[in-house]
N, C-alpha and C positions, 0 to 999 in steps of 0.2 A: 444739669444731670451728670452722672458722674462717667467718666466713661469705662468705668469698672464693673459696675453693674450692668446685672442681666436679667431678663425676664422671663418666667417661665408660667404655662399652662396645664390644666392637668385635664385631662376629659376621663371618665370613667367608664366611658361604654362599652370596651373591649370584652368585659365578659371575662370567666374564669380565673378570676383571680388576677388580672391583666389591667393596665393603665395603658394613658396614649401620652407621652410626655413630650414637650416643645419648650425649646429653650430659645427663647433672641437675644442678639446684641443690641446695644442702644442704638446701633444704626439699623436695625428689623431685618438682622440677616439670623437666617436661621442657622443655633449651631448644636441643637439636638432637637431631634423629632423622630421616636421610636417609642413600642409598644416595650412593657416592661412590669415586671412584679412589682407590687404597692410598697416593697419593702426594698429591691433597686434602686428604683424613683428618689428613694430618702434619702436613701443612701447618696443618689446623685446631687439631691437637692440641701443635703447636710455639706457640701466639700465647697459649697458658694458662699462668699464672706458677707456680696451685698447683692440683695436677687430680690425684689419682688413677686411674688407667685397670685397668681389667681385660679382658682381649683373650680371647677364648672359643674357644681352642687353643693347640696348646704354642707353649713361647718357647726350649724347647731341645731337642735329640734326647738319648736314652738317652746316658749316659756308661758307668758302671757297673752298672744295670739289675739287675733281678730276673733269674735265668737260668733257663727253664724248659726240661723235657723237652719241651713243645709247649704253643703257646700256647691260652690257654683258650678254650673252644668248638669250638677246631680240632684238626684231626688231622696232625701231621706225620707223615714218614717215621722209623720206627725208630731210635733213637740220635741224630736232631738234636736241637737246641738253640735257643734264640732269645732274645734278649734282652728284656725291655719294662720301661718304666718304673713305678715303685714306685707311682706315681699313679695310671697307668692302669691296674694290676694290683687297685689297692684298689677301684678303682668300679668294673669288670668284675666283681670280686668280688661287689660290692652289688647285682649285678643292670643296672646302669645301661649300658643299650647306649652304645658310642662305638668309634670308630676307635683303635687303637693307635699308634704313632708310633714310624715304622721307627726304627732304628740312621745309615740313613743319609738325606741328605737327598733324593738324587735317587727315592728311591723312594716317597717319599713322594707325595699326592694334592695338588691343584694348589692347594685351599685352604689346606692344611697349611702348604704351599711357602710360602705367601702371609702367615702367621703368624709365621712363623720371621723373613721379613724384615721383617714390621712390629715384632718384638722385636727386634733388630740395628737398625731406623735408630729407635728410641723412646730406646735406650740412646745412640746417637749424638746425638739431641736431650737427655742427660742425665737422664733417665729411671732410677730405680736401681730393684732389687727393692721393692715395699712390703710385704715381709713382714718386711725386715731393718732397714725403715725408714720407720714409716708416717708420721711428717712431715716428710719431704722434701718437697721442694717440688713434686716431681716424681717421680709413684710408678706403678710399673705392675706388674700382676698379672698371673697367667696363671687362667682359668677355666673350665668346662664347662658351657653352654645347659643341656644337657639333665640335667645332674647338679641345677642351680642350683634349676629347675622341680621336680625330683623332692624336694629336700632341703624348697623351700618349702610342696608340698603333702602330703606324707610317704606319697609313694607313685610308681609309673611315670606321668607324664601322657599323655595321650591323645598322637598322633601332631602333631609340628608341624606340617602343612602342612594335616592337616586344620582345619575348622571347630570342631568341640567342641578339638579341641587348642588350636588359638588364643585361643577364651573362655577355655578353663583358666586357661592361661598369663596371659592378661589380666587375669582375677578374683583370680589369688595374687597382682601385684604392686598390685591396686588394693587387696586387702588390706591391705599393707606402704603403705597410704598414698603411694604412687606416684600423681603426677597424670595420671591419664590418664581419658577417656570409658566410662560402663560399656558394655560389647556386649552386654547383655542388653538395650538398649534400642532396639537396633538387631532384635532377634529381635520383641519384642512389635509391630514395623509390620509382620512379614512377613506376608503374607495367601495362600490357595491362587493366587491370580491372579501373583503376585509369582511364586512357585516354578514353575508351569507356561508363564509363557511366561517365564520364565529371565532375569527381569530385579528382581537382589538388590540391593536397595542394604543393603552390609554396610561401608559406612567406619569404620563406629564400631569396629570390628575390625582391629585394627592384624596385619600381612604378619606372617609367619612372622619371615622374619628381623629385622624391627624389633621383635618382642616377647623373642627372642634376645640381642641388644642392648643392650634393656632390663633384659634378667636381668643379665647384666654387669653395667652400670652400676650397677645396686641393689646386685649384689656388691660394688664398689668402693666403695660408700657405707657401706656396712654396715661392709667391713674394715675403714675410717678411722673413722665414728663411734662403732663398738659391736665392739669388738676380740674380746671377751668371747663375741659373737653369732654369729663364724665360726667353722668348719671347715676346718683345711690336713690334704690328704693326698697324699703323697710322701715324700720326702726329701731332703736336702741335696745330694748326688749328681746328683741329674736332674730337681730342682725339683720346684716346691709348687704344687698346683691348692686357690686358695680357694671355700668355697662357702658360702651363706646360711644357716646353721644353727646351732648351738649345737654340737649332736652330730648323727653320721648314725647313720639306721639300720643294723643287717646287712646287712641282704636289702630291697632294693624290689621291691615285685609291684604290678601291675596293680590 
């Protein structure tokens, strides 16, 4: 691995127009992690010669698509039909909640939206698949937070937004030797006084979406370093969601 290169993550949850961006070194030290306009991000992500990227949502709509009587969990109307991608059919499959990704773009949810065009202008900065081509100079994936979290800890994680979810999340990538702060050292200052008049000092606990990000980024380091250590699921058709694992389980539960 080269030790020029670096890896970055993109989560899109921020809402208004906002990304959560994470950059590692080939030794998983973090050397950017900050929320940012979709049009920063490129900017930041245009000035890297050899970077890996993995983006934590699709980079294309359904082309061809799995066709089902009605899509899973939900109930259509008698005799319709609907498309979804081969991807997101296999990790619904696994138990692993996540959004579908319509057939078309506009109907898609504003983050989605938001994904789609950061894979159009990555490819415009020359950016090709890293799954067809992992030393490129310039490689970018497509991958799921929350599939990434479940693969690392081999199970559903606790909810992102809560507290115990965010340690989770924290403690799998400090496991994978990720540099980050441990948040359990942020729980041993808290005291009754702390919690009843509502004043947490929890920075050692990095935001939802910066730990999302994170998962990314580690995904992208992994694809590149330890080719052998991921999981792609999809198909050629309607593309590949990489994830941190060797193999996935069937089923994740709680």
């Amino acid at each position: 691995m080269e030790c020029h290169r670096v890896f970055a993550g993109v989560d899109l949850s921020a809402g208004k127009r906002r990304l959560t961006l994470a950059v590692l070194s080939p030794r998983l030290e973090v050397r950017i992690l900050k929320e940012a306009a979709p049009e920063d991000a490129c900017q930041e992500l245009a000035s890297c010669e050899r970077i890996t990227a993995a983006v934590g949502g699709p980079l294309q709509l359904p082309q061809d698509g799995i066709t089902e009587e009605a899509p899973i969990g939900e109930t259509l109307r008698a005799g319709k039909r609907t498309r979804i991608r081969a991807a997101d059919a296999d990790l619904i499959r696994r138990g692993i909640p996540m959004r579908r990704t319509p057939a078309l773009e506009s109907a898609a949810p504003a983050w989605m939206r938001s994904s789609l065009r950061l894979g159009r202008d990555l490819a415009a900065l020359g950016y090709i698949d890293g799954r067809e081509s992992r030393e490129a100079p310039r490689a970018v994936i497509e991958t799921c937070p929350a599939a990434c979290a479940a693969a690392l800890l081999g199970r559903l994680p606790f909810g992102r937004e809560t507290l115990e979810g965010r340690i989770q999340r924290q403690l799998a990538l400090i496991r994978e030797r990720v540099a980050l702060s441990d948040p359990m050292d942020a729980l041993e200052e808290l005291t009754a006084h702390h919690i009843l008049s509502g004043r947490l000092a929890l920075g050692a606990v990095r935001r939802a979406g910066e730990l999302d990000a994170l998962l990314a980024a580690f995904t992208a380091w992994r694809a590149h370093s330890a080719p052998d250590a991921v999981a792609w699921v999809g198909d050629d058709a309607d593309g590949w969601v990489c994830l941190p694992a060797r193999e996935m389980l069937e089923k994740y539960t709680k």
